[in-house]
NUMAR-149800 format. One record per residue (C-alpha): x, y, z; residue number from 0. Coordinates in pm, whole numbers, plus 50000, padded with zeros to 5 digits. Layout:
<kolmars>
{x=X, y=Y, z=Z, num=NUM}
...
</kolmars>
This chain:
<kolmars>
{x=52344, y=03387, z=95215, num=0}
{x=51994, y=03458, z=95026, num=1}
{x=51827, y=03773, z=95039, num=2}
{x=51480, y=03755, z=95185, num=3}
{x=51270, y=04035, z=95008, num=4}
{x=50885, y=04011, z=95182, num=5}
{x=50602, y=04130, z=94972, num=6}
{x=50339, y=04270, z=95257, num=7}
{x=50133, y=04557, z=95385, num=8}
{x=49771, y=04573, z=95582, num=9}
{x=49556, y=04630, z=95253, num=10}
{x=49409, y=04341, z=95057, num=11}
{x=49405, y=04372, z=94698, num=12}
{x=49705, y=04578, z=94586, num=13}
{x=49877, y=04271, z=94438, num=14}
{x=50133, y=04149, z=94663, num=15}
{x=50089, y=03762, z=94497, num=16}
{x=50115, y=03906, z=94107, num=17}
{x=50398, y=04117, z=94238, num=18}
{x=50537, y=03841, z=94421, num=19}
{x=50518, y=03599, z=94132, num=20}
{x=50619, y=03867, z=93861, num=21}
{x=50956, y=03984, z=94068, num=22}
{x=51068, y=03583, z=94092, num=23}
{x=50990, y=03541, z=93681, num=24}
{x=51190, y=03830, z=93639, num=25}
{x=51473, y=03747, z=93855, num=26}
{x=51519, y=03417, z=93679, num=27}
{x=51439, y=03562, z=93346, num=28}
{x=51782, y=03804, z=93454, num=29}
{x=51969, y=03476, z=93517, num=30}
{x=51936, y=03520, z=93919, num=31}
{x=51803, y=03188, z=94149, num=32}
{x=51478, y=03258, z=94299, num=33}
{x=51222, y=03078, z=94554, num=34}
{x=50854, y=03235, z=94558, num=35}
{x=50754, y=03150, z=94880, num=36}
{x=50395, y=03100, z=94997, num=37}
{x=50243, y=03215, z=95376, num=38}
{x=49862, y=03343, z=95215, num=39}
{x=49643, y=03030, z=95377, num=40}
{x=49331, y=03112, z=95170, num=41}
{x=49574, y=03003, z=94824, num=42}
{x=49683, y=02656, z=94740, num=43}
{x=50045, y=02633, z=94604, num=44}
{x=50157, y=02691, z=94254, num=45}
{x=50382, y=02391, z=94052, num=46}
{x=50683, y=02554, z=93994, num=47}
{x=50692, y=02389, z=93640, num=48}
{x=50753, y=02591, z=93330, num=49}
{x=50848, y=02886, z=93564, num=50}
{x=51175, y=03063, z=93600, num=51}
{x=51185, y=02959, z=93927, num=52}
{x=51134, y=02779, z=94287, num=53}
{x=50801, y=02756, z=94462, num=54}
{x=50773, y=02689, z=94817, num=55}
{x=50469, y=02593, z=95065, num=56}
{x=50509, y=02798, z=95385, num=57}
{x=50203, y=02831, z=95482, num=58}
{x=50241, y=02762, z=95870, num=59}
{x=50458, y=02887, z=96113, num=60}
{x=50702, y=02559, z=96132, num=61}
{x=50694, y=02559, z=95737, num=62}
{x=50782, y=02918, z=95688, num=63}
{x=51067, y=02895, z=95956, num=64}
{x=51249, y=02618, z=95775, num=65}
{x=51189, y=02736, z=95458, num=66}
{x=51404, y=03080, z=95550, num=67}
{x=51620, y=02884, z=95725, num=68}
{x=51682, y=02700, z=95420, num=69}
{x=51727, y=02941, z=95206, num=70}
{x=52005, y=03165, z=95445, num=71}
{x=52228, y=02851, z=95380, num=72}
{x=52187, y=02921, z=94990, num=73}
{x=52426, y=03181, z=94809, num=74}
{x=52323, y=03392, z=94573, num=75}
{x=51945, y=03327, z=94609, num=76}
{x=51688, y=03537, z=94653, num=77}
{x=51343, y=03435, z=94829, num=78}
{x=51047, y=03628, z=94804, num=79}
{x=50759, y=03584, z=95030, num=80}
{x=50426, y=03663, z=94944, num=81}
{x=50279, y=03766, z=95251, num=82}
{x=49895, y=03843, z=95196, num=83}
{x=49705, y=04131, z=95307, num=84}
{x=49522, y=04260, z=95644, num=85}
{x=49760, y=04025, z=95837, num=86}
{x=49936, y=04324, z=96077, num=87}
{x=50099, y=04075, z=96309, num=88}
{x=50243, y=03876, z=96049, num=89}
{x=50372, y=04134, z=95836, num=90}
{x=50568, y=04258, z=96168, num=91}
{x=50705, y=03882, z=96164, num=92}
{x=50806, y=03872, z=95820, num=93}
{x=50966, y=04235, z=95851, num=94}
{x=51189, y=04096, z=96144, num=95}
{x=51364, y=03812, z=95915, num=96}
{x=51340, y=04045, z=95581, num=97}
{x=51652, y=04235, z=95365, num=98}
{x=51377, y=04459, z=95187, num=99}
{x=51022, y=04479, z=95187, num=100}
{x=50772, y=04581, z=94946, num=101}
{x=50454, y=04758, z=94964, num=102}
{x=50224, y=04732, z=94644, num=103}
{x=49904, y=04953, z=94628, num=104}
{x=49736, y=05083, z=94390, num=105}
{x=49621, y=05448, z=94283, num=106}
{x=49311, y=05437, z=94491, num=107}
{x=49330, y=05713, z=94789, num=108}
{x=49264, y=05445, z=95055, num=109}
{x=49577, y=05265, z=94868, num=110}
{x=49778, y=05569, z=94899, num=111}
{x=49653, y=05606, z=95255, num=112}
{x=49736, y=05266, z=95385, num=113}
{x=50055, y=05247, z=95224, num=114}
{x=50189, y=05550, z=95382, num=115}
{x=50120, y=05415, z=95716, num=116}
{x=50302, y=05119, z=95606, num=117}
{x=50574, y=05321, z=95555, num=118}
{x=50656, y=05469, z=95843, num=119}
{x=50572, y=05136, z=96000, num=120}
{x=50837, y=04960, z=95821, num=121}
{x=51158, y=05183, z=95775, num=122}
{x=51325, y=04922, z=95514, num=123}
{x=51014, y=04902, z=95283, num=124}
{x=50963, y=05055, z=94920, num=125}
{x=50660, y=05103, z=94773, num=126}
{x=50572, y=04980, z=94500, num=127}
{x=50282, y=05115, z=94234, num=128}
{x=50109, y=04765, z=94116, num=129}
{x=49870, y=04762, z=93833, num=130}
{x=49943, y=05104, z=93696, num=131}
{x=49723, y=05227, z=93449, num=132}
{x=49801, y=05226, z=93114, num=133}
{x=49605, y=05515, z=92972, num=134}
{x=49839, y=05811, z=92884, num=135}
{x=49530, y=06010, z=93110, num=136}
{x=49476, y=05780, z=93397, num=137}
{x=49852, y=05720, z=93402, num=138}
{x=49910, y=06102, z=93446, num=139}
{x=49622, y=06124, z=93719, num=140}
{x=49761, y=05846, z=93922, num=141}
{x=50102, y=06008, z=93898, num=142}
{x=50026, y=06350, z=93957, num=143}
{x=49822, y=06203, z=94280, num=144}
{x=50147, y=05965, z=94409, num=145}
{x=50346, y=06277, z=94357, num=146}
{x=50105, y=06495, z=94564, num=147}
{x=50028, y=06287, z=94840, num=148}
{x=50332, y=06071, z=94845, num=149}
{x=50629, y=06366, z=94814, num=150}
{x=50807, y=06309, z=95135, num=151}
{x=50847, y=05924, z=95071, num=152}
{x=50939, y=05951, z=94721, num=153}
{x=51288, y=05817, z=94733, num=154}
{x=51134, y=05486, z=94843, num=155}
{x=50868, y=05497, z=94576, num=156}
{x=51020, y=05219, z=94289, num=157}
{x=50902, y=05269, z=93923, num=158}
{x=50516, y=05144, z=93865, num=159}
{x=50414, y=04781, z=93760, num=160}
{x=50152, y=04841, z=93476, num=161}
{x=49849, y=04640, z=93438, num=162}
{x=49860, y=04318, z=93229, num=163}
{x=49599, y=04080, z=93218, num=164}
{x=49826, y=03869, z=93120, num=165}
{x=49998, y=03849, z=93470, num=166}
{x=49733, y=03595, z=93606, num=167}
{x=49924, y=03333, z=93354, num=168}
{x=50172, y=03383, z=93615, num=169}
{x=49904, y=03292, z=93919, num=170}
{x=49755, y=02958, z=93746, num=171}
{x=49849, y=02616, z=93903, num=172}
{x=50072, y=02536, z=93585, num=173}
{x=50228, y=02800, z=93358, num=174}
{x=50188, y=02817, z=92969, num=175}
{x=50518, y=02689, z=92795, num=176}
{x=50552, y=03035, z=92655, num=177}
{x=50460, y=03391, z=92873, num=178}
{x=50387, y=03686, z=92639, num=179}
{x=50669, y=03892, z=92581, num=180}
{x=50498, y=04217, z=92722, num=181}
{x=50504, y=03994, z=93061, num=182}
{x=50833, y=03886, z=93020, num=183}
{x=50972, y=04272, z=92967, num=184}
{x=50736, y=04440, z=93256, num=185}
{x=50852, y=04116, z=93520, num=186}
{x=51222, y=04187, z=93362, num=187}
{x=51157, y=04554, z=93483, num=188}
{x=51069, y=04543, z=93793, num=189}
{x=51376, y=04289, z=93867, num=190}
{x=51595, y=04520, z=93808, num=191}
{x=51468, y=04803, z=94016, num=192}
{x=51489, y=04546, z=94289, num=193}
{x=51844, y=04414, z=94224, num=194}
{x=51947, y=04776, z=94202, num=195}
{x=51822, y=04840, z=94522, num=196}
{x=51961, y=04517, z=94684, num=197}
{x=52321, y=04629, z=94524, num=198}
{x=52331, y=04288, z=94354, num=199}
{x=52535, y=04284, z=94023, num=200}
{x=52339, y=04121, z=93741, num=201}
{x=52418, y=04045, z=93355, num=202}
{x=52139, y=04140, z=93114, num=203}
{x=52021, y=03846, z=92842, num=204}
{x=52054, y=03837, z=92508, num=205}
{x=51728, y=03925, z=92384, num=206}
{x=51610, y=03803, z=92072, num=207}
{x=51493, y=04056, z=91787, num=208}
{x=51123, y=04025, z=91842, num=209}
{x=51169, y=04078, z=92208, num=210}
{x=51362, y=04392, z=92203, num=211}
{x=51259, y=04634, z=92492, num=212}
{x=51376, y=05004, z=92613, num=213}
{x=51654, y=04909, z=92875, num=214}
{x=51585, y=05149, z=93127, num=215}
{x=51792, y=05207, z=93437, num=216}
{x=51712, y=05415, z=93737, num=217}
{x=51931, y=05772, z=93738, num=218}
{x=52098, y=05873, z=94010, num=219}
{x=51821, y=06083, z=94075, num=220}
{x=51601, y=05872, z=94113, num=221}
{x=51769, y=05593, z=94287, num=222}
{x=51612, y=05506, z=94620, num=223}
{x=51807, y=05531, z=94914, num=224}
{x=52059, y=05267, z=94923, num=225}
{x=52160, y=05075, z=95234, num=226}
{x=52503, y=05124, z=95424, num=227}
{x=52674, y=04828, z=95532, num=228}
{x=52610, y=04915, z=95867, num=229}
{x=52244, y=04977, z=95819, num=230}
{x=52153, y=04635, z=95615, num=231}
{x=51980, y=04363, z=95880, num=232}
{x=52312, y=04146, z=95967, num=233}
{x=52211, y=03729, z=95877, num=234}
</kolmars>
């Protein structure tokens, strides 16, 4: 059966749809079958031309149920469902049918704030830094501040998502015929984190010259808690 990974938490403007949209281009850019899966009524739905994979319009209740329901009848696919912001009740709904969930904020202290409370709300959610700051100084800031006011969660804080502008490609109606390979590498990232965490065995591409990247898995260290048989939702 699929995986259902739900992309949610109570503040608006941490990135859940980039996230959303850069997890399912990385997933098919690591040769895995995807479905990015709408519920946000204030956005229309994306073509799921010239993407690596699936989108789907669930944007009422009736829609969203058949689309999951769908998708549990699929093997080896993984749906992702983009669940908008300040929506408490539904993110409580989504939780119920999800594997995993994921919590992006950003480095902001209300961030920080709200995503902690999302954490102990949700006992099967990781949090996810979105947007990370590139500066060497900012990146150390927003660190040092995660590490501070985020220690007891931080085996269910994944590696951050840096800031691209080129991530809105990702968020237009119709995608370029060609994403920019610093895209391609940071949605590639944070696909594997995920996979890792889901247990799912994955092969990497061959990736041509120009598009060589740092291959970096999580240590042992710092592998977020993994789920026990007995502990994983039962479908």
């Amino acid at each position: 059966m699929a995986e259902i990974i739900c992309v949610i938490g109570n503040k608006g403007g941490t990135g859940k749809t980039t996230l959303s949209h850069m997890l399912c281009q990385g997933l098919g850019l690591l040769g895995q079958r995807a479905a990015c899966v709408l519920t946000d009524t204030s956005r229309e739905p994306l073509q799921p031309a010239g993407r690596r994979y699936i989108t789907a319009d669930a944007r009422t209740r009736d829609a969203l149920t058949k689309v999951v329901d769908k998708l549990r009848t699929l093997d080896d696919w993984i749906g992702i469902i983009d669940g908008g912001g300040n929506r408490t009740e539904m993110d409580r709904k989504l939780y119920a049918l999800s594997d995993i969930v994921l919590l992006p904020f950003r480095e902001s202290h209300e961030d920080i704030r709200t995503v902690i409370r999302d954490l102990e709300m949700f006992p099967r959610a990781y949090a996810v830094p979105s947007q990370w700051p590139g500066n060497p100084w900012q990146r150390d800031a927003a660190d040092r501040t995660v590490a501070q006011l985020m220690g007891a969660h931080r085996h269910r804080i994944l590696r951050p998502v840096g800031a691209l502008s080129s991530s809105k490609l990702l968020l237009q109606r119709q995608v370029p015929e060609q994403l920019p390979t610093p895209l391609a590498n940071a949605c590639r990232a944070i696909a594997r984190q995920v996979l890792e965490v889901l247990e799912v065995d994955f092969a990497e591409p061959v990736i041509d010259a120009d598009e060589v990247e740092e291959i970096e898995r999580l240590s042992p260290a710092e592998m977020p808690m993994r789920f026990a048989s007995t502990a994983r939702r039962p479908h």
